[in-house]
C-alpha positions as CSV (number, residue, x, y, z in Angstrom):
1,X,0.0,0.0,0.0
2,X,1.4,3.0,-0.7
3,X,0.3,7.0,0.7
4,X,0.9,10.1,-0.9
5,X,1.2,13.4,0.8
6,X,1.4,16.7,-0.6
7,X,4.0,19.1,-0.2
8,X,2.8,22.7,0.3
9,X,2.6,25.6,2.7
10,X,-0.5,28.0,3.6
11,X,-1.0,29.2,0.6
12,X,-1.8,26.2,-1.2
13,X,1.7,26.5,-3.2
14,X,2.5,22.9,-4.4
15,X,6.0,22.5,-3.7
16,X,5.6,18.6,-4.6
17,X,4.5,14.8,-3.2
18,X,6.1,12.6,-0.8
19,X,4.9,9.0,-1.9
20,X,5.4,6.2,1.4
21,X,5.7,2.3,0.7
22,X,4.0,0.8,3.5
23,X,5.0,-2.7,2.8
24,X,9.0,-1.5,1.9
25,X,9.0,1.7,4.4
26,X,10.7,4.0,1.6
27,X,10.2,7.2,1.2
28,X,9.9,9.1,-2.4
29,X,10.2,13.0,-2.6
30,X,8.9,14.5,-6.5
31,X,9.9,18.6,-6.2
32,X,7.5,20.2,-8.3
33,X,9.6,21.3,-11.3
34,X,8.1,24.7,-11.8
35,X,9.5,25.4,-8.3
36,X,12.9,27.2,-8.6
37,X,15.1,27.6,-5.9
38,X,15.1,30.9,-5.2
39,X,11.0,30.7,-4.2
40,X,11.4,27.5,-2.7
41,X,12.2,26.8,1.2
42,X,15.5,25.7,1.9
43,X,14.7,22.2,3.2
44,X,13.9,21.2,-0.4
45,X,15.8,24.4,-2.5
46,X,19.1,22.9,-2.0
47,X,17.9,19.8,-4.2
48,X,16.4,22.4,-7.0
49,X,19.7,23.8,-7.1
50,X,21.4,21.0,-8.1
51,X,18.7,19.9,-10.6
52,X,17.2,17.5,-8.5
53,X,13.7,17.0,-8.6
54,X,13.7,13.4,-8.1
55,X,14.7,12.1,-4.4
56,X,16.0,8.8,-3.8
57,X,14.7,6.9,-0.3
58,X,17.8,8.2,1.9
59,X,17.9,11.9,0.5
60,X,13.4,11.6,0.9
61,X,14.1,9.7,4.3
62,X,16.4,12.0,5.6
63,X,13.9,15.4,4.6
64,X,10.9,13.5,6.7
65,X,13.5,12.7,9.5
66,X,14.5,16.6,9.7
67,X,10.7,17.1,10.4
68,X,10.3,15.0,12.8
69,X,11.3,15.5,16.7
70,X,14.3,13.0,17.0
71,X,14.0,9.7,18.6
72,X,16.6,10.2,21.0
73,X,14.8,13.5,22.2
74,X,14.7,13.9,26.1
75,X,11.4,13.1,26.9
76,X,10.2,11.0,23.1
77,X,8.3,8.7,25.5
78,X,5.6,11.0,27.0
79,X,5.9,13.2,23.8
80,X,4.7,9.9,21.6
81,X,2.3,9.2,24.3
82,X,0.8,12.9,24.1
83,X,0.6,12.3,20.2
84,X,-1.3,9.2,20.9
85,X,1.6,7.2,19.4
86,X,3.2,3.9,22.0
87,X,6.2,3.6,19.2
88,X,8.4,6.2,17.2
89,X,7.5,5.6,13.7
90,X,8.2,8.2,11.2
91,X,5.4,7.6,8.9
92,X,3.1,7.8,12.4
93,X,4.3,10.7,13.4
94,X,4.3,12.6,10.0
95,X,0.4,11.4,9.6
96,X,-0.4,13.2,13.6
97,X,2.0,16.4,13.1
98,X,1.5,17.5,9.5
99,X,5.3,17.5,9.2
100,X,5.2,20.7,10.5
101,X,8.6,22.0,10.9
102,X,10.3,25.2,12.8
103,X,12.5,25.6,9.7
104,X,10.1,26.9,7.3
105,X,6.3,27.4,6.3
106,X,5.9,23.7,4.9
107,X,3.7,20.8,5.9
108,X,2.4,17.8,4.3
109,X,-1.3,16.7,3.7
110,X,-2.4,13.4,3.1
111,X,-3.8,12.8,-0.6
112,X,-6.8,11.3,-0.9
């Protein structure tokens, strides 16, 4: 099974999908390619700007994990437990949170 979320911020800009594997656990990051990088957020500008659009499972993996409170965090227990979560799992946690992220305006939202 796989779920595909939408990259975007609050203004509806489509900055691209993250696709998940559910039965293989990767992760697949498609940039928009009308985005350049000079009106995109960082987290995702420093692909465009060396022409890739197209993320392989570590480089996706790595831009959900940067999203995501660490799992060595002081206090990840009662955090997950506050979420409503008993394990750390980054697909989980990106579903409850929105991959909302201090570092810029971006979040995810689950395609239908």
């Amino acid at each position: 099974m796989q779920t595909r979320f939408l990259i975007t911020d609050k203004d509806n800009i489509s900055y691209g999908t993250l696709d998940y594997n559910c039965t293989t656990k990767e992760w697949h990051i498609e940039i928009n390619p009308s985005r350049t990088w000079d009106d995109t957020p960082l987290s995702l500008a420093i692909y465009i700007r060396n022409n890739i659009f197209s993320l392989n499972d570590e480089q996706s993996l790595n831009w959900v994990r940067d999203r995501l409170m660490p799992p060595n965090r002081h206090g990840i227990h009662q955090a997950l437990h506050d979420l409503g979560l008993k394990d750390y799992d980054e697909y989980a946690l990106l579903q409850v949170t929105n991959g909302v992220s201090a570092h810029d305006d971006l979040f995810i939202v689950e395609k239908n």
